[in-house]
Every structure is written in C-alpha cells, then in structure tokens.
N, C-alpha and C positions, 0 to 999 in steps of 0.2 A: 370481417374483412380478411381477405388472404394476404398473407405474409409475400404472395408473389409480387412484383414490381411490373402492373398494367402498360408500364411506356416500353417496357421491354419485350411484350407479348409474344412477338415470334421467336424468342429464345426459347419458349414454354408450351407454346400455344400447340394446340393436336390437331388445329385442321381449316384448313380455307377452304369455304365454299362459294361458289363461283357462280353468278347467272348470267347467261349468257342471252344476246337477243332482246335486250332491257330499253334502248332504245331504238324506238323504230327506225328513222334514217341510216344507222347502221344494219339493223335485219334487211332492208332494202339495197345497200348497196353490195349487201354477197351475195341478194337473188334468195332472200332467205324468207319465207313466209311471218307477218309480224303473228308472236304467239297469243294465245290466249289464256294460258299459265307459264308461269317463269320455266325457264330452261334450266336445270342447275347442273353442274362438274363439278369435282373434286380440283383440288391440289393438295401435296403435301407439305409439310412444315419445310423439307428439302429448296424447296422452289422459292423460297425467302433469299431476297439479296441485300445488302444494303449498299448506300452510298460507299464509292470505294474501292469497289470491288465489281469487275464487269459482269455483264451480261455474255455469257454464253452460248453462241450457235452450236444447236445439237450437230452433230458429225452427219445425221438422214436427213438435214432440209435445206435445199435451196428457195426456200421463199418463208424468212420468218418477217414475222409479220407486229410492231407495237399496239397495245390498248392500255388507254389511259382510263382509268376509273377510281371513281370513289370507295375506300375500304372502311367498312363500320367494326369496328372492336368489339366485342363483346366482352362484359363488365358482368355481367351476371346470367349466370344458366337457364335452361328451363325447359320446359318441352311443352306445346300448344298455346303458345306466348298468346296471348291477346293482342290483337293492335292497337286496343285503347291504351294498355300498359308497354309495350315493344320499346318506345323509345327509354322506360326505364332500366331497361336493359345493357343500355349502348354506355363505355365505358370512353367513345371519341373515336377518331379517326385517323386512317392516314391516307395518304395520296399512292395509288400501285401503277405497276402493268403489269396486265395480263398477258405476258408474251406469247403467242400463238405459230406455233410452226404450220403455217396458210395449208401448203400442198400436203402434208399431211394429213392435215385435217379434212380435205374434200378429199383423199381415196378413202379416209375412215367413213365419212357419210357418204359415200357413194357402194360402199361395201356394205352398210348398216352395224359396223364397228365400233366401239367406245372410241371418245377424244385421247385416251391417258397420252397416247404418243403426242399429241400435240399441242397439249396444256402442260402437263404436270411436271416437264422435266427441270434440271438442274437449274438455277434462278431466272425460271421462268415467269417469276413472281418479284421484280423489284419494289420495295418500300419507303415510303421519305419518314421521317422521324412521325413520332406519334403525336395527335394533334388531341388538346382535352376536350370534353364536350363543348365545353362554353365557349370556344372560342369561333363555334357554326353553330351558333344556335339554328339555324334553319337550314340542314342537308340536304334538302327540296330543292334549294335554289341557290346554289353555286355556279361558277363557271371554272371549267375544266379545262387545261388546254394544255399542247405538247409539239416540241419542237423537232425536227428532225435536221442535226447541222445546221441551226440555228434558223430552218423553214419553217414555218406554221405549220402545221398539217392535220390537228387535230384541234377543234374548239367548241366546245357545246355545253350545259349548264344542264344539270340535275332535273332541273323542272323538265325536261324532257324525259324524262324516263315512264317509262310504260307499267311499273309497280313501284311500290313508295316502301322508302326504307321497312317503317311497319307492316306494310303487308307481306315485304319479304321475309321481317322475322316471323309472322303467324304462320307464315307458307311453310318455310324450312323447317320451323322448330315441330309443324306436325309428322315431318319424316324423318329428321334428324335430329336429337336433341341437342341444344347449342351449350355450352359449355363456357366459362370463364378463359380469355384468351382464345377465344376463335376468332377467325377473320371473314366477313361477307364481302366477296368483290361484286361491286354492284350493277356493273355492265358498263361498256363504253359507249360517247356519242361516234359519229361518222368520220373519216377521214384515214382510216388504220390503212396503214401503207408498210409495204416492204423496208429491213430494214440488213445492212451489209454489213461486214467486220471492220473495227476503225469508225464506226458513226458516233456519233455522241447525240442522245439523245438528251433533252430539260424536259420539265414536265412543272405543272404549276397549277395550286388553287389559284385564283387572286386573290390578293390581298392574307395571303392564310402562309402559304409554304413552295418552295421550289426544289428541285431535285435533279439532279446530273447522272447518267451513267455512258460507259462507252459500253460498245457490241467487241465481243473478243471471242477468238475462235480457240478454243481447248487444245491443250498438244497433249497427245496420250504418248 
C-alpha cells in the first residue's frame, strides 16, 4: 500500500483524463456525432479546484460553458486493465466539472486544433471531496445533477452513458497507463449551459455528496 493518502489524490495525482461525447444527449445537443470509441483530452493536475476557492474565467472566452460528471479515482495502476478486473482498480470517487471554454473549443475543431485551450486551463477541473468505494457501489446508475443560481440545468444518471466505467479503464489503460492517483472524468449528461462571473454554481450526487463554487474573473 502507498504511504500516499488516496482522499487527497489531487494533491499527488499526475493526470486527469477526460472522455468527452460519453453521453449521447449531450454529443446531440452540440450537433456532435454520437462516437463509436471514447473521445479522450487531457487535463492537468493545474486544473484541480476545490471548494473554496472560485472558478476562473480565462481572460480568451466569452462563452464558458459547466459539465457536471462523475470522477473515478484510480487506487491502483496498470496498463491493458481487463474489464473483468477494472473495477479493482477504482480506489472511489468524486463529483467534477469539466469547465469548457465553448467558443473556444468550436474554432479549435473547426480549425482541426487540439482542445488544450479550452479544457485544461487554470480550475478548469473543480472537485467535491473524495467519495470511497463502498459508498456507490453501483457507478452505472447514479443521478447527476447541477444547479446554475439555484436553476436546474443539468440532470441525468450514469446509466446513460455510452461506455462503462470498466470499459473505459480497458480503453485508456491500452494507450495510457493509469497510475495510482489519476482521475477519469467520465463525461457529462445534457443541459451544459453558459456560465458568467458572480454565478454560483451546486452540483450534486443524490444522496452521496454536494458542492458549491462561484465563477470569478482573475485580476492580473
């Protein structure tokens, strides 16, 4: 066992990987074809926020954009994971968003550009505390959900998603090997909406965990 403390992972952790397009009603509502393999980005350990501490609008985007999604921890390494054995892998969870700077992100794929400018920046990645295995035992079927100034705007449930946790560690781990303290963001359901400085987003498992952040604009 590693002397590192797993509830603290993003203190440690070298890399969150990202799938993006996981649920279909989301790849539909950006006009985005549903995939036939997982989409995957990077982020880096940078892009970790916690409660606390705001969210960030990059100084290049007038249109960022929240996603709410399930994070699996990874608890133990590996590379060519099986998916019979993947979830022994999984060390729990936390609750993220993937903050996405939108208009960014469509001149990057309309140029044929990587995402980095529209994913990866500065706590582009907010976290709710670490959640242990046992307390989901089934990450298939949860419900997800996030508030924008106290609107609904986001609500959908795991069982939707287009690859299953274990398939995504067999997928990942045959191109990247995953590592103790990595984060997999697992894609969001539909509803991802702009969001402005001064918002206060919640975000929430049911019955599991909730989370608070405001949108704040950087002074250089």
């Amino acid at each position: 066992m590693s002397a590192r403390n797993i509830a603290r992972f993003w203190e440690w952790g070298k890399k969150i990987i990202c799938v993006g397009r996981n649920y279909a009603d989301h790849a539909i509502e950006l006009k985005n074809a549903i995939p036939s393999e997982p989409v995957l980005f990077l982020k880096p350990p940078s892009a970790y926020v916690r409660e606390g501490s705001p969210i960030l609008l990059p100084f290049y985007t007038s249109n960022l954009h929240h996603e709410v999604e399930l994070g699996v921890v990874i608890g133990k390494g590996g590379t060519a994971i099986p998916q019979s054995s993947a979830m022994e892998h999984v060390a729990g969870y936390v609750l993220c968003l993937d903050m996405t700077a939108r208009d960014v992100q469509d001149e990057c794929k309309s140029k044929g550009l990587p995402w980095t400018l529209a994913k990866a920046f500065n706590t582009s990645c907010p976290i709710s505390d670490f959640i242990p295995k046992e307390k989901i035992p089934d990450p298939g079927s949860i419900n997800l959900w996030l508030k924008v100034n106290h609107i609904v705007k986001q609500n959908g449930s795991t069982s939707q998603m287009i690859f299953s946790i274990p398939y995504l560690i067999n997928y990942i781990s045959q191109i990247i090997s995953l590592e103790e303290g990595d984060l997999i963001l697992t894609g969001t359901p539909k509803g991802v909406s702009s969001v402005q400085e001064q918002d206060e987003l919640q975000a929430g498992i049911d019955g599991i965990v909730t989370m608070t952040f405001k949108v704040d604009r950087k002074s250089y």
